[in-house]
C-alpha positions as CSV (number, residue, x, y, z in Angstrom):
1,X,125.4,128.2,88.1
2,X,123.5,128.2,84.7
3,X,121.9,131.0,83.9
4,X,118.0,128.9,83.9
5,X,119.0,127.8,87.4
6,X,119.7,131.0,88.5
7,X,116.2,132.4,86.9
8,X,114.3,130.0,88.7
9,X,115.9,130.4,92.4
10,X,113.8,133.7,92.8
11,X,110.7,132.3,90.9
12,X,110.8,129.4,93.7
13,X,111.5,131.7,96.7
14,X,108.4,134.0,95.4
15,X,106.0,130.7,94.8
16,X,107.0,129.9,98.7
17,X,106.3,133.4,100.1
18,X,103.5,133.2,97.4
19,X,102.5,129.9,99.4
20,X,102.7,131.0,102.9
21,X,100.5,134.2,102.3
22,X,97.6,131.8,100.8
23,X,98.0,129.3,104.0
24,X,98.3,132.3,106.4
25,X,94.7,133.8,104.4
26,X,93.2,130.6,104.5
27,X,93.5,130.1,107.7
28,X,91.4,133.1,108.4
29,X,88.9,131.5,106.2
30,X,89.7,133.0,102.8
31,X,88.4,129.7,100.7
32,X,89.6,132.0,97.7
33,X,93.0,131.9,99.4
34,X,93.0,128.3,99.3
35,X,91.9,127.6,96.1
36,X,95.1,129.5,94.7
37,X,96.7,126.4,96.9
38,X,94.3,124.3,95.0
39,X,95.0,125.7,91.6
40,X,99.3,125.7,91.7
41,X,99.7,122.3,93.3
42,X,97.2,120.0,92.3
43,X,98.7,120.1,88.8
44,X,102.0,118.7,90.2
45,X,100.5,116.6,92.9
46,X,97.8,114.3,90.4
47,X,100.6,112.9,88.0
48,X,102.1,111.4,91.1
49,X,99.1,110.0,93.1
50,X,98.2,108.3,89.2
51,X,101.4,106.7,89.2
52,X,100.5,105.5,92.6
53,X,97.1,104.0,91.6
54,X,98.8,102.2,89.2
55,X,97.0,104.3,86.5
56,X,93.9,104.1,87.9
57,X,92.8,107.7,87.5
58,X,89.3,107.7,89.5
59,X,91.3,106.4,92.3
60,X,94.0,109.4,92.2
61,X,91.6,112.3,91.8
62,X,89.9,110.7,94.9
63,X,93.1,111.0,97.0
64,X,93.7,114.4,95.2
65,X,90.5,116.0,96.7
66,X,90.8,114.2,100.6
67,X,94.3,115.3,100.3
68,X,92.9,118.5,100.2
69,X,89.9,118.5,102.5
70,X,92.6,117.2,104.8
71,X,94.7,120.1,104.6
72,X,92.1,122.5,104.8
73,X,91.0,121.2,107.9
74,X,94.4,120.8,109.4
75,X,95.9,124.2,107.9
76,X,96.4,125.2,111.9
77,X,99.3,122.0,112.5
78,X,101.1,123.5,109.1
79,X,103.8,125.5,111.2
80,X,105.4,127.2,108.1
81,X,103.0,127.9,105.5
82,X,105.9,128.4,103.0
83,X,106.3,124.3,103.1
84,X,102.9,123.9,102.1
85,X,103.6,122.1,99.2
86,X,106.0,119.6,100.6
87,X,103.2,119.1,103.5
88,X,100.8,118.6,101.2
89,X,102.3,115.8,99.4
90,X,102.8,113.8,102.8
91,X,99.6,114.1,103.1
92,X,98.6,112.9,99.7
93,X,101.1,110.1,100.1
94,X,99.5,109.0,103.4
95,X,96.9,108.5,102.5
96,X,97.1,106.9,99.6
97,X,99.5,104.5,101.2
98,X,96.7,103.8,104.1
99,X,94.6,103.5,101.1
100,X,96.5,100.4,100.0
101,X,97.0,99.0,103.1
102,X,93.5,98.5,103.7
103,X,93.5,97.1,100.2
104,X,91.3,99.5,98.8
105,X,93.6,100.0,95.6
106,X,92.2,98.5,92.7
107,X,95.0,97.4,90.8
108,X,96.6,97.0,86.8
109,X,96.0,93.2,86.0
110,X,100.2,92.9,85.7
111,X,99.0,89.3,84.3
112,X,97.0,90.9,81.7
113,X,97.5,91.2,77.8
114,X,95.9,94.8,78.3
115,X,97.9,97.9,77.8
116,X,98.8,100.1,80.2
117,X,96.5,103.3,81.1
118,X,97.7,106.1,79.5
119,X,98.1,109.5,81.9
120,X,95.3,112.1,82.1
121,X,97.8,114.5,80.8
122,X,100.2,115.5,77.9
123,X,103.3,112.9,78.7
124,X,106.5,113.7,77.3
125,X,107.0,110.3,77.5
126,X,104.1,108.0,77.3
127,X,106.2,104.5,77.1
128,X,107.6,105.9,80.4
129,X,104.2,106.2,81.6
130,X,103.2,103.1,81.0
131,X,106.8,101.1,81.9
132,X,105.8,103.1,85.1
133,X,102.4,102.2,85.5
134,X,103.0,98.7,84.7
135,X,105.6,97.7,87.7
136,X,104.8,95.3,90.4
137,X,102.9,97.1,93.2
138,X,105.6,97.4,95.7
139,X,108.7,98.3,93.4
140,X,106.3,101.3,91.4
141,X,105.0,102.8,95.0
142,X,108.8,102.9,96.0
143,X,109.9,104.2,92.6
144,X,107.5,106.9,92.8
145,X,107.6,107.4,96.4
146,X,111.9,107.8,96.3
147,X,112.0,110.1,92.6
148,X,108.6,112.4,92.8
149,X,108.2,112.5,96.3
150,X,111.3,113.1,97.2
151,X,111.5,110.5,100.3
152,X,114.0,108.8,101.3
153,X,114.7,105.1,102.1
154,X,114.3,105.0,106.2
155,X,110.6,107.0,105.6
156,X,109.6,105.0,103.0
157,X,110.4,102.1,105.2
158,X,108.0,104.3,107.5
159,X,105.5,104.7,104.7
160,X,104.9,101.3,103.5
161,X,105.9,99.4,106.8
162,X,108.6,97.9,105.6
163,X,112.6,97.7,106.5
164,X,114.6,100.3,104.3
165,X,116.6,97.4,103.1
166,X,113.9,96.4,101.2
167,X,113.2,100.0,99.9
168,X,116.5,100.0,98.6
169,X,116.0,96.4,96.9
170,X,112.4,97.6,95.7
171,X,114.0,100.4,94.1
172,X,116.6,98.7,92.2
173,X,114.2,96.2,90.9
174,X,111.6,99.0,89.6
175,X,115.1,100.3,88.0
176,X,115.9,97.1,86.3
177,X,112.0,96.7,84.9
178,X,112.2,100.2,83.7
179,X,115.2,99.7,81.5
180,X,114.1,96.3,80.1
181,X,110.2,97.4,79.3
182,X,112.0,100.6,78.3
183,X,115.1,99.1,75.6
């Protein structure tokens, strides 16, 4: 194991006991509690809803902050406060996905001569960004949903509605469009 590997296995294991002391004060109330939850995860958790509104950062934040009114209100279904993080994204990706399905999701003009939105935050990458923010609807919410979500083909068939065949297919085409845009 490399030695960076090894450094972070303890920091992770202490962010998750970190985690589940916060959920287990903040379900006693402590708002301070769960604004620590607030403060280490929405950092992570924005970048990906962008992504999902196609760049559209008003839209994102928006998801951001019901994701977490959501959780605070349903901090007593959370059995292990340790998974907070990974319960938290579901939740994000929910609803965002419910979002879109009601077609609430205002959309990048993929037509357009416009350039794509560039991220709220320092990208290491910024044509990566964009490639990313500038894929067909389906193929980038799969893309996104399968890499920074961390889901896997049958629940983003759940997800989106749709078979995990088609998941699979999605992803390969968001793949392809990504090296072209990207070469």
């Amino acid at each position: 194991m490399n030695d960076a590997l090894a450094r972070s296995l303890p920091d992770a294991a202490a962010e998750r006991a970190e985690d589940a002391v916060r959920v287990a004060a903040a379900r006693r109330g402590d708002r301070a509690a769960f604004e620590g939850l607030y403060r280490r995860h929405a950092g992570w958790l924005l970048p990906m809803l962008w992504r999902l509104a196609a760049g559209d950062r008003g839209r994102a934040e928006d998801w951001l902050q019901e994701a977490f009114v959501q959780a605070w209100q349903k901090l007593d279904q959370l059995r292990d406060g340790a998974a907070f993080p990974a319960w938290l994204k579901r939740l994000a990706v929910n609803l965002a996905l419910a979002d879109q399905r009601r077609g609430q999701l205002t959309l990048v003009d993929q037509t357009s001569e416009q350039a794509a939105p560039e991220p709220p935050w320092p990208a290491a990458d910024l044509d990566l960004e964009r490639a990313i923010v500038s894929l067909p609807e389906r193929a980038r919410h799969v893309l996104v949903l399968f890499h920074l979500a961390g889901l896997g083909h049958t629940e983003i068939g759940l997800a989106m509605n749709i078979d995990p065949g088609t998941s699979k297919a999605q992803l390969h085409r968001a793949r392809t469009l990504l090296k072209e845009r990207l070469a």
